[in-house]
Residue, then its C-alpha position, 0 to 999 in steps of 0.5 A: x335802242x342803244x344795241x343797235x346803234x352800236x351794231x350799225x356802227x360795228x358793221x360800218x368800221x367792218x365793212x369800212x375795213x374790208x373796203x380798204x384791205x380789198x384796195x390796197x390789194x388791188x393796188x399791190x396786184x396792179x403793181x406786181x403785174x405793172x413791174x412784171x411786165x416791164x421784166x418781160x419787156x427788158x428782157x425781150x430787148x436783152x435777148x436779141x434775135x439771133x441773125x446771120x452776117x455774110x463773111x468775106x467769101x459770102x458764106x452765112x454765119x451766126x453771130x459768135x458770143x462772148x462769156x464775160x464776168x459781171x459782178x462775180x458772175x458769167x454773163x454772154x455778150x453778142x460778139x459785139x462784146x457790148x449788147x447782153x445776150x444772157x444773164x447767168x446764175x453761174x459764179x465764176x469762183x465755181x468754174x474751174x481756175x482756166x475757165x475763169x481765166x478765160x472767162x474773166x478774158x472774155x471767153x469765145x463762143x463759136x455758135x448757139x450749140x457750143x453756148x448752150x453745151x457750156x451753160x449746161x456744163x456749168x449750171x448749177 
């Protein structure tokens, strides 16, 4: 008789303890999915689309960019020199000495082409 009290017991806390794991994943998983989604959101207002503007002899041009050293590394503003384009993983103390002079300037970019030919130059 004394056996079988101790078994219901032991399958009580067991299941007690598979109810509380199962959870506390669920809890994690609901997190993890919560804060990736607010990344896939700040990142969708980070990157603009990209638009043209009308210059003075009403010829269609795409906005220009500007490479900018932020906390050691490059990141691409939109040539408002404000909004963030791009965050990179490119350490400026790698980029040649010029290239980071003219980085830590505010280095310009001309079109989309031209950034990307930079960004794959420099990536590691």
């Amino acid at each position: 008789m004394n056996d079988k009290k101790y078994s219901i017991g032991f399958v009580i806390i067991g299941l007690s303890i598979l109810l509380l794991v199962s959870g506390a994943y669920q809890l994690n998983f609901h997190a993890v999915e919560e804060r990736a989604e607010e990344e896939k959101v700040q990142d969708a207002e980070i990157r603009e689309p990209e638009e043209s503007i009308e210059t003075e002899g009403g010829a269609m041009k795409n906005y220009c960019y500007y490479l900018l050293e932020k906390n050691g590394y490059v990141v691409v503003y939109l040539s408002d020199r404000e909004t963030i384009y791009e965050y990179t993983s490119i350490d400026v103390e790698t980029l040649p000495v010029t290239v980071q002079n003219e980085v830590k300037n505010g280095k310009y970019i001309e079109d989309i082409e031209e950034l990307y030919g930079f960004l794959e130059n420099y990536s590691s």
